[in-house]
N, C-alpha and C positions, 0 to 999 in steps of 0.2 A: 400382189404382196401377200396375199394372205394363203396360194398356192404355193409359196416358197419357203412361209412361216412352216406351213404344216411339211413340207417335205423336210424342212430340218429336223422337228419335233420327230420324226418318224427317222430319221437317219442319228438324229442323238438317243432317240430309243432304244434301236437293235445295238447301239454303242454294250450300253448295259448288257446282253449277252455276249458280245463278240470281243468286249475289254477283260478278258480276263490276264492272267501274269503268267500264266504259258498256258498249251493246248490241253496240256490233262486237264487243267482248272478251268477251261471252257467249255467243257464235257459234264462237269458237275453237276448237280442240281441245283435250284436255286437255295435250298435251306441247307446245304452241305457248300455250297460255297463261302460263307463264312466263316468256316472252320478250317477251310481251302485256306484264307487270308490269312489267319491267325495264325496259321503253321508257316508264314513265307516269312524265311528268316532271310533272305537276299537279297531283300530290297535295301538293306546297309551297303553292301557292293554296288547297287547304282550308281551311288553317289563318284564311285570315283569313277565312272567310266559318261558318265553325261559329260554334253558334248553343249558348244555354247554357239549359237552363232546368230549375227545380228541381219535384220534386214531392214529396208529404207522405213518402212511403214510395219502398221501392224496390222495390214490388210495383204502384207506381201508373206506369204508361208515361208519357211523355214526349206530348205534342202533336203536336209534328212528327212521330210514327210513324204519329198516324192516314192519313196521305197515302203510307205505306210499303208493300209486298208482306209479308203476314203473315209470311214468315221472317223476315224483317227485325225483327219487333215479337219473334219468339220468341227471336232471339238475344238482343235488347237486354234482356227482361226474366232472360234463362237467365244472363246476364253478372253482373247484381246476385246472381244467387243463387252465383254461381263467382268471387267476389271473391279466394281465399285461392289458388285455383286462377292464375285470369289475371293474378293480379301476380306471378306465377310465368314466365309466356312472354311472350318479346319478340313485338314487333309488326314489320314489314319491308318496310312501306308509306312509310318514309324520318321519320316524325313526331316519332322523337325527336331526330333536328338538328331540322326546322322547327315545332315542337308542344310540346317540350319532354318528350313521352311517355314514360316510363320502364318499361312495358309494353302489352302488349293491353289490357287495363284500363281504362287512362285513353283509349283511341279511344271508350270510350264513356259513362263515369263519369268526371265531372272531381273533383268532392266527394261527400261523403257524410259527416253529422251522427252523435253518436251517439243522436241521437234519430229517427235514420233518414231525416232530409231528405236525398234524393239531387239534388245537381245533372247532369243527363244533358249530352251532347254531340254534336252531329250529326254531327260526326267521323269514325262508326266507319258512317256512313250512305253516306256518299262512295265507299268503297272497297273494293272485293271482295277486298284482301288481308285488313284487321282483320277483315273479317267469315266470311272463311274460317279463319283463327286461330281466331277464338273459337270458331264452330262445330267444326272439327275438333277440337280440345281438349278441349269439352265433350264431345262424344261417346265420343272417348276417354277422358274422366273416368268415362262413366256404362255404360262398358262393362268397367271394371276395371282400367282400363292405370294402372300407376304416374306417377306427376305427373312423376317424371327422365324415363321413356321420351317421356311426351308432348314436352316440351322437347327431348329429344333429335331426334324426330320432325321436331319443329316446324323446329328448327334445321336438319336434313337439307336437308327438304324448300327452306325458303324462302332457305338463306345462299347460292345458288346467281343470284341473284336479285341480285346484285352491287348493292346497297343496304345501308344500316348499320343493323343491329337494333333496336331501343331500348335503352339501358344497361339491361338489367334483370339482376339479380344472378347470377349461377351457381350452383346448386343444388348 
């Protein structure tokens, strides 16, 4: 268990560089990539072109991940299991004016049954901010940090980023 815990922490880590919103902006630095973020006026176009599709469980991936970089499959499946966590922290990729978002969450889960049918959403596929959220989150979940500090964290790092959060509630 605790070989598995660390290879995710290590595979949601490099997320953090390899999630960026296209290849120039994964070339960047890391202190120039938030000015990278803050300039990406397209992730309003996401919204129409996400794509929804449901699978039995939320242990069962999505389709469109088969064609993704495996961090990408590890976040999207580590996100179902940190549902109580990620409706916890905003998202700051602009989704809740144009997506309706009301946190990280929903970048990549639109529904979810209580018979566990998850509808997924390629949303959270688009953009290296939701996918840096959730990764660093999770990590910090599974590393012991209190859920306030991650938030706190979260909000540090991304309100800087002169974009509007998603309403997600205040802890």
């Amino acid at each position: 268990m605790v070989r598995k815990n660390g290879w995710m922490i290590a595979t949601l880590s490099a997320t953090l560089v390899l999630g960026a919103c296209d290849q120039a902006e994964q070339k960047t630095a890391p202190h120039e990539k938030q000015e990278a973020h803050a300039e990406h006026e397209g992730h309003a176009s996401h919204t129409g072109a996400d794509q929804l599709e449901r699978t039995t469980s939320p242990t069962v991936a999505p389709s469109f991940l088969k064609e993704t970089d495996s961090s990408i499959q590890t976040i999207y499946l580590s996100v179902a299991k940190h549902q109580d966590l990620l409706e916890k922290m905003p998202c700051y990729c602009g989704c809740g004016e144009s997506a309706g978002h009301t946190s990280n969450y929903d970048c990549f889960i639109a529904d979810q049954t209580q018979s566990g049918e998850t509808t997924w959403t390629t949303h959270g596929i688009t953009c290296g901010t939701c996918l840096d959220i959730a990764a660093q989150s999770i990590v910090a979940y599974q590393q012991g940090t209190p859920i306030k500090q991650i938030r706190d964290d979260i909000d540090a790092i991304y309100s800087k980023m002169d974009v509007a959060p998603t309403p997600t509630p205040a802890l």
